[in-house]
C-alpha positions, 0 to 999 in steps of 0.5 A: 473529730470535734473541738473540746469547746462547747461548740462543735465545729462541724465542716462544710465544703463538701460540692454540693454544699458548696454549690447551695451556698453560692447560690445563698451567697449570690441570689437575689434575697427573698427578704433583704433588708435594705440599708442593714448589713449587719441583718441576716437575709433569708433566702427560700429553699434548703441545702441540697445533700453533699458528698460527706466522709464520716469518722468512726471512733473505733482504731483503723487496722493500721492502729488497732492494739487490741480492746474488742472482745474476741478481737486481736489487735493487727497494729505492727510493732515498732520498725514493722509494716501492716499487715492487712492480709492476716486473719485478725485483720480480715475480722477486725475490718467486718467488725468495723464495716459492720458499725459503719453501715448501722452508723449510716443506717442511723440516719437513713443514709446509705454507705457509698464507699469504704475505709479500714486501714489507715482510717476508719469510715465511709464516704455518704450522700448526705443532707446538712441535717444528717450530717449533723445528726451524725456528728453527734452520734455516739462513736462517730469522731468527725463528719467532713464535707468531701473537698477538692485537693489540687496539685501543688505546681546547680542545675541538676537537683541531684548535682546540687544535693550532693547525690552524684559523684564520685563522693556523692552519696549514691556512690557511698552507697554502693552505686544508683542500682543500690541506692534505695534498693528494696524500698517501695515509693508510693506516689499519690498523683496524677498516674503515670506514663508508663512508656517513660524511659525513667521507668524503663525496666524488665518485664516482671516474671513468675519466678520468685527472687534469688538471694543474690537478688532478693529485691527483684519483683514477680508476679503472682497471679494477679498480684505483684510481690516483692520483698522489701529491706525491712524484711515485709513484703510489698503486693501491688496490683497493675490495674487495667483500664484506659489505654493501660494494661497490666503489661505496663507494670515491670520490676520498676514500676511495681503497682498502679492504681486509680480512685475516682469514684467522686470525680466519676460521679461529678464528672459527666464522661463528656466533660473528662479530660483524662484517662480512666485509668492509672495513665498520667493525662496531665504529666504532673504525677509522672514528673514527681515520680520520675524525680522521686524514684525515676531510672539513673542516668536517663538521656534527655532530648527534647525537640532535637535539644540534649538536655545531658542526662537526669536520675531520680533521687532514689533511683535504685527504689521501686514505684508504686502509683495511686492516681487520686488526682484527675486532669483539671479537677485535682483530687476529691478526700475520698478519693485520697483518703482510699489512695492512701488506705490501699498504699499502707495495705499494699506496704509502701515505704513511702508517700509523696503527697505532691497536693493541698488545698489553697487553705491550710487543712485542718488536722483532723481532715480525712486526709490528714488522719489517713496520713497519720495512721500511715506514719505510725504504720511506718510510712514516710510522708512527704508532703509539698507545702503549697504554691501560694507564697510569698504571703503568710500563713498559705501553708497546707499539710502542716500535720506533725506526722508528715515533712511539709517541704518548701521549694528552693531555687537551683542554679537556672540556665540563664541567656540575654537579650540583647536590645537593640540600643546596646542595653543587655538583660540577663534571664532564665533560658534552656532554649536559647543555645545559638543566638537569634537576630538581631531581629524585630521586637514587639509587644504581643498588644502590637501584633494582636489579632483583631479579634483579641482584647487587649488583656488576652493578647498581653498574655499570648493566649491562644489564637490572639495574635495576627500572623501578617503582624507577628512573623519574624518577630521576637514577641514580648509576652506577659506571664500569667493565667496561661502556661508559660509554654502556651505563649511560646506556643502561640508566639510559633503559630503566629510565625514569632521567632522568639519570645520575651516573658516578662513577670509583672510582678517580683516572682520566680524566672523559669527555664522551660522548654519553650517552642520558640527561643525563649528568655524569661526576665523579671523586676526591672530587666522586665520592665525596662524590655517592656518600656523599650518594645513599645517603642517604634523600630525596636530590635533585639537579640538572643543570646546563650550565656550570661549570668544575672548572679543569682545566689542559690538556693533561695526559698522561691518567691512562690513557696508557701510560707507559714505560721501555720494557724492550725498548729495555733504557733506549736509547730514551724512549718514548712518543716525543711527546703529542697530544689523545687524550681525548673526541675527536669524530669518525664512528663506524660506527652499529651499534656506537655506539648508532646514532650516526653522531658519537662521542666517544671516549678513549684513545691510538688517538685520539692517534695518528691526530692525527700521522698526521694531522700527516705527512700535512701534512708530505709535502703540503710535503716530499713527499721527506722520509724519515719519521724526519726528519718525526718529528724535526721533530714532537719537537724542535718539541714542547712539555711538557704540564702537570701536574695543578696547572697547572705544567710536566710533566717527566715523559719517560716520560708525555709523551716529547718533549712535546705536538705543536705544530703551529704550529712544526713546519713550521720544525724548523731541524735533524732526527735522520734515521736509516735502515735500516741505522742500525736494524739496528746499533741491534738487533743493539746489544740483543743480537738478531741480524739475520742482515744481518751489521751491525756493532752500535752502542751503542745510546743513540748510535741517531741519535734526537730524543731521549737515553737511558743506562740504568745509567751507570757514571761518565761517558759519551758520546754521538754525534749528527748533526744535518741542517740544514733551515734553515741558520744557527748554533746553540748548544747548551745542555744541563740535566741536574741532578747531572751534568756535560755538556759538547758538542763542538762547542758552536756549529754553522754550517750555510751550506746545507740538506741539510749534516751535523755531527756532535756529542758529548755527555759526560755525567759523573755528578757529584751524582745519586742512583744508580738513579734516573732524571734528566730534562733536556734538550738545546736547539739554539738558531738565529736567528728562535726557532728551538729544536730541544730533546730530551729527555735521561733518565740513570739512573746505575748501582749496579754492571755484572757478569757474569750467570753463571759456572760452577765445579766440585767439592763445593769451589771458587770464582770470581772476576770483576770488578765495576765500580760506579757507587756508592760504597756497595754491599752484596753478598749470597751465597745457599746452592748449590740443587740442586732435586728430579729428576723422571721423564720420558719422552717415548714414540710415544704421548706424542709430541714433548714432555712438559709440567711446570709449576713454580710460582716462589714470592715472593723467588725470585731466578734460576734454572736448569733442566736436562734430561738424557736417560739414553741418551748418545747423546738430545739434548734441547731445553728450553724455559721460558715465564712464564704469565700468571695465565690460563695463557697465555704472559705473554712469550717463552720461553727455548729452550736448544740441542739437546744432551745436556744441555739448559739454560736460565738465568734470571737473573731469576725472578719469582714465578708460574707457568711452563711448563717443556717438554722436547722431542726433534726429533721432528715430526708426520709424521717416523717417530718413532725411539725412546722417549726417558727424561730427568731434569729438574731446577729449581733456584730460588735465592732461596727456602726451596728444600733448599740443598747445601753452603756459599756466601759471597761476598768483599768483602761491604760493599767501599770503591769509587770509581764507575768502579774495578773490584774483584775479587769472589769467591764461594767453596763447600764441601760441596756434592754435586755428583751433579747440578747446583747453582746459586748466587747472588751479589745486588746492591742494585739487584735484579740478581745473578750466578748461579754454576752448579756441576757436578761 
């Protein structure tokens, strides 16, 4: 997919372009300019191909109505599954490889794998320029780079929920064995350990069910089958590979798959740490899959400890693996975007997504649209909103088509440690269940061996620390860079009888099953222990018990919070909370210290606790679309606490709130929303879908939850509510600073299934502009039912343009600005017309020449320009942000393929950038003539060499918020030999660029 503006955003992060430009980042420049930031430098060579998947326009099979001549559609009705193994699917997926091969043909490149379901394309070996010739041909959506996905990292989730008991909700529906019956959770992750006892079951036989047991799995052939509760029918395959045969699969475990053709490819077989199969190496997908799905009343014991017994959230549901994620490396796009196609053909009900990028990914990512499709496919997503909290706007898989689920804290087992002047902390501990000393206390920098530095030894890591110094002692560890339990670890091999871990920062506390006694403190207890084990003569003890008082649930320090930028303030994400700290649940063995049971934090613990959640749902309304199921899940949920006890309304932490089971099942109303909802909601942001939707604004998204972004006034809202359970509701709404008023306020529904419509009129009235405003709107019904959303406005300074162009040494420009505000201050930067550098791109230099420009801070915009001597060259350029490594930090800006090629930005953060002039030569195309170009950057903001005069008029204007006023920006002296940029700030940190040619 591409952006509706002019310029075309292409991506560029694929490995080995990623690689290319580390080395433009980092190498030694050909040609530097000394003492010129602000100039681009050259560099010799030219990007090397990259791994790329490419988006064809035509539907996937998931979403396919009809259209081609003499082609069916195969998209399932509303409530039902894909079918991908009927006629019509079979032809419509040759039609659709068939316009992938003359797609790649079309640039000489060839197709290395392949996608028809949930999203149509193919994964190829391209240059930068085939990639780009490619985005621009017709039928072809989106080219993207193939990046890297990592996963995401009361004391009983399951007791805290309200899920056991005898008036839990396992027990209204009918027991564990029933709970999630005939439902198939698709797990997308690391593997499996099939050994575990949470997937404990029969072996699978060749006789087809009983309708006394109609759920029940068999094998037939090579495929196993089982028929579902929504009357569809599962078929997955138990592939062999390492050290996994098909025997590991029974009427528990009902498929296991792996994809790795870009992590085989990348990763030399001397280099890999991990199974080539669907077997779990590192433990993590087998820890969300037992937490989503895993077998009830499971007896825990770990090194001689009884940790009581564990269930997964729907226990009575079936498992499906898809191992896309490799130990150490995560998991490639394509890898995951064919995990993906095959789950939706296989017909799982559910997926858990317990990964992301450490930057938000773009709606129109492979992985996103592949989640797309399977949610009009009926498939429920669940997706772990990241690890990077406590910071803003870390968030990932923010698409409105899945759940992105915060992680919350529990009630953690807690234990002493007792100082040797009397002074008692309490932390987080499973493994301290009898008290320990008194005994020696050190710090780990005290006991280091000689060989350590003193860096390594303050975090315990391996082999830093001296036996003869450290037997006996209770050692004080730092937490970070190394696992939690790999300082225990080393704390035991030293001949350490316990351990102190001490956060250094305000984070989370972790029980973890350590391999010595172990407490772990945090804030001022850490600090104080710290203080104290330098002293000399410390001593300490150990001992069970005691609470720090800590009120839970409570969003996790590490949680990833938003706004979420890509949804542009549309959308609140996270969507909702669920336990995702100190979970217990099976691991795989060899990457838990052989343990079979671990404990482990972070939202990928969360988010399979809801896919857990809709397994439960489609077991009682197996028909319900997946957006409904999320609906009743957030309007049903509850907010967490803060860290002094009281209530969190923090949206951006918690989204909705912490899940509640117990009230769930009776949401009364639900958002729902479709596909062709998501596709107007899309091309609202700008991005072309290539369907032809009409956009939407996209805060009217029918979504379980409010948002307006930069709110000029006042505004309005639409939303359709579905009744569940008939009856009258009332609204009511609480927004502090703004006026609300719903239309209508009562609704009467006499039927399950009827619809109303609604708005909802927001008039600023005392809130403060450009800060955020947090309420909620509450539908209220008979029998306490509460259907509550939560609302986020953020009133706005000012909306203007973000470019305009003027002429001649001397001129000016007029526009309108609209404000939200009844002060603002406008502020006028001198024209900059940056240093023109020499380049030339030649039959031995290739396709393209790389620059790099280094943005320095108070860098506002900016705009660059290549011009190719001759008339008759056309040019593309394209700028790419780097991270601090040289790899891309996000999506590049591709102009068009023209004389004058140009991109602007009308933000520019300090940092390094890659800037790329290309022609539309591609390896394998004769290469027609050496082609000579100008480039130019200009930087405005900056101490750059200005060109003339600037002012802008009014400066300091009277407004009234809502009013337009006219603005002007006016020149003089300026030369006009080459382009030259001016700029027009705002309070809020945006601007206009004004762009000036002769």
């Amino acid at each position: 997919m591409s952006s509706t503006s002019r310029r075309t955003t292409f991506a560029c992060g694929a490995a080995a372009l990623a690689v290319s430009l580390a080395a433009v980042c980092t190498g030694v420049p050909a040609q530097a300019a000394a003492g010129d930031p602000l100039t681009p430098v050259p560099r010799s060579g030219h990007l090397p191909a990259g791994r790329y998947i490419v988006t064809l326009s035509d539907a996937p099979v998931a979403l396919y109505q009809g259209g081609v001549s003499g082609l069916a559609g195969t998209a399932p009705k509303p409530g039902a599954r894909v079918d991908t193994s009927s006629t019509a699917a079979h032809r419509y997926q040759d039609y659709l490889q068939d316009r992938q091969s003359r797609a790649a043909a079309s640039v000489g490149a060839r197709v290395r794998g392949r996608y028809t379901v949930v999203t149509n394309g193919f994964t190829a070996k391209l240059t930068a320029v085939q990639a780009a010739l490619l985005s621009r041909q017709p039928g072809v959506l989106k080219v993207s780079p193939d990046g890297w996905n990592k996963p995401a990292d009361d004391s009983r989730s399951t007791d805290l929920m309200g899920l056991s008991g005898p008036h839990g909700v396992w027990s209204r529906l009918g027991g564990t064995a029933n709970s999630g019956k005939g439902v198939v959770v698709g797990v997308i992750d690391t593997g499996v350990w099939p050994e575990s006892a949470s997937f404990a079951a029969a072996a699978l036989g060749t006789a087809p069910p009983t309708a006394k047991d109609p759920y029940r799995p068999y094998r037939k052939g090579d495929v196993i089958t089982m028929r579902k509760a929504d009357g569809s029918t599962f078929t997955g395959v138990c592939q062999t590979g390492e050290q996994f045969t098909a025997a590991a699969c029974n009427t528990k475990l009902v498929g296991a798959r792996y994809f790795g053709d870009a992590y085989l490819a990348e990763t030399p077989p001397e280099q890999r740490d991990d199974y080539v199969s669907p077997r779990d190496g590192e433990g993590h997908g087998t820890h969300t899959a037992s937490t989503a799905a895993g077998n009830a009343d499971v007896r825990v014991t770990v090194e001689g400890k009884d940790f009581g017994r564990i269930s997964g959230v729907a226990p009575g549901a079936a498992v499906a693996v898809y191992k896309a994620l490799w130990k150490d490396k995560g998991g490639a796009d394509s890898d995951i975007v064919a995990a993906i196609n095959q789950a939706v053909a296989d017909g799982v009900d559910v997926i858990n997504y317990s990964a992301g990028a450490l930057l938000e990914t773009p709606l129109d990512n492979p992985v996103q649209q592949a989640f797309r499709a399977a949610a009009q496919a009926g498939v429920f997503v669940s997706a772990s909103a990241g690890n990077n909290g406590p910071s803003r706007s870390w968030i990932d898989n923010t698409a409105p088509w899945t759940t992105t689920v915060a992680a919350s804290t529990m009630a953690t087992p807690e234990a002493t440690v007792k100082l040797g002047d009397g002074r008692t902390f309490v932390g987080a501990s499973v493994t301290v269940d009898k008290e320990l000393g008194p005994e020696p206390l050190a710090l780990s920098t005290d006991v280091r061996a000689s060989s350590a530095t003193e860096t390594a030894a303050k975090l315990c890591q391996d082999g830093t620390l001296d036996p003869a110094k450290t037997a006996g002692k209770i050692v004080v560890c730092d937490r970070g860079v190394n696992t939690r339990v790999s300082k225990s670890a080393e704390v035991a091999r030293a001949g350490g009888v316990g351990m102190v871990l001490v956060n250094t920062s305000d984070q989370d506390t972790d029980g973890d099953i350590h391999l010595v006694p172990t407490v772990h403190l945090n804030g001022t207890a850490a600090t104080t222990v710290r203080g104290y084990a330098a002293a000399p003569g410390a001593t300490a003890s150990l001992e069970p018990g005691g609470s720090t008082g800590t009120p839970y649930p409570q969003i996790a320090p590490f949680s990833s919070r938003g706004p979420s930028e890509d949804n542009r303030g549309a959308l609140i994400k996270p969507d909702l909370a669920a336990p995702g700290v100190a979970v217990l649940a099976a691991v795989a063995p060899p990457g838990n210290q052989g343990h079979d049971f671990d404990f482990m934090s972070g939202t990928s613990m969360a988010a399979p606790q809801v896919s857990g959640l809709a397994a439960l749902y489609f077991g009682v309304h197996p028909t319900w679309s997946p957006m409904a199921v999320k609906s009743a899940l957030m309007t049903t949920a509850v907010d967490t606490r803060t860290a002094s006890g009281g209530t969190s309304t923090d949206v951006y932490a918690q989204g909705s709130g912490e899940v509640d089971p117990a009230a769930m099942l009776d949401p009364g109303l639900v958002y729902d929303s479709s596909n062709r909802d998501w596709l107007a909601y899309e091309e609202g942001l700008g991005i072309d879908t290539g369907t032809g939707v009409a956009p939407i604004e996209p805060s009217d998204l029918n979504y379980p939850s409010l948002s307006v972004d930069r709110l000029l006034g006042s505004r309005t809202l639409t939303r359709t509510l579905t009744a569940v359970r008939p009856g009258v509701y009332r609204a009511s709404v609480e927004l502090p600073g703004f006026r609300a008023e719903v239309k209508p306020s009562t609704l009467r529904f006499t039927r399950t299934g009827q619809t109303a419509k609604v708005s909802i009129r927001l008039t600023r009235t005392t809130a403060v502009s450009d800060v955020p405003v947090t309420g909620s709107l509450t539908w209220s019904g008979s029998g306490h039912v509460s259907v509550r959303s939560p609302i986020v406005v953020t009133p706005q300074s000012l909306l203007a343009p973000g470019r305009l162009e003027g002429g001649g040494s001397a001129g000016s420009v007029s526009y309108s600005v609209t404000p939200g505000t009844e002060k603002l201050k406008l502020t006028a930067y001198a024209p900059v017309a940056g240093a023109p550098v020499r380049g030339e791109m030649s039959d031995e230099t290739g396709n393209a020449q790389d620059f790099v420009l280094t943005v320095p801070q108070g860098s506002k915009a900016g705009e660059f320009f290549a011009v190719g001597d001759n008339p008759d060259d056309k040019l593309y350029l394209m700028v790419t942000p780097l991270r601090e490594d040289g790899s891309p930090a996000t999506s590049g800006q591709l102009s068009e393929y023209e004389h004058q090629a140009h991109v602007s930005l009308g933000t520019l953060k300090p940092g390094k950038y890659a800037v790329t002039v290309m022609s539309a030569w591609y390896e394998g195309a004769p290469f027609s003539s050496d082609i000579t170009f100008t480039l130019q950057a200009n930087v405005v903001g900056t101490d750059a060499p200005t060109t003339g005069t600037f002012s802008v008029s009014p400066e300091r204007p009277v407004t009234k918020p809502g009013v337009p006023f006219p603005v002007t920006g006016t020149w003089s002296g300026v030369d006009t030999s080459a382009p030259a940029t001016a700029y027009i700030g705002y309070q809020d940190g945006t601007g206009t660029l004004v762009s000036i040619h002769g």
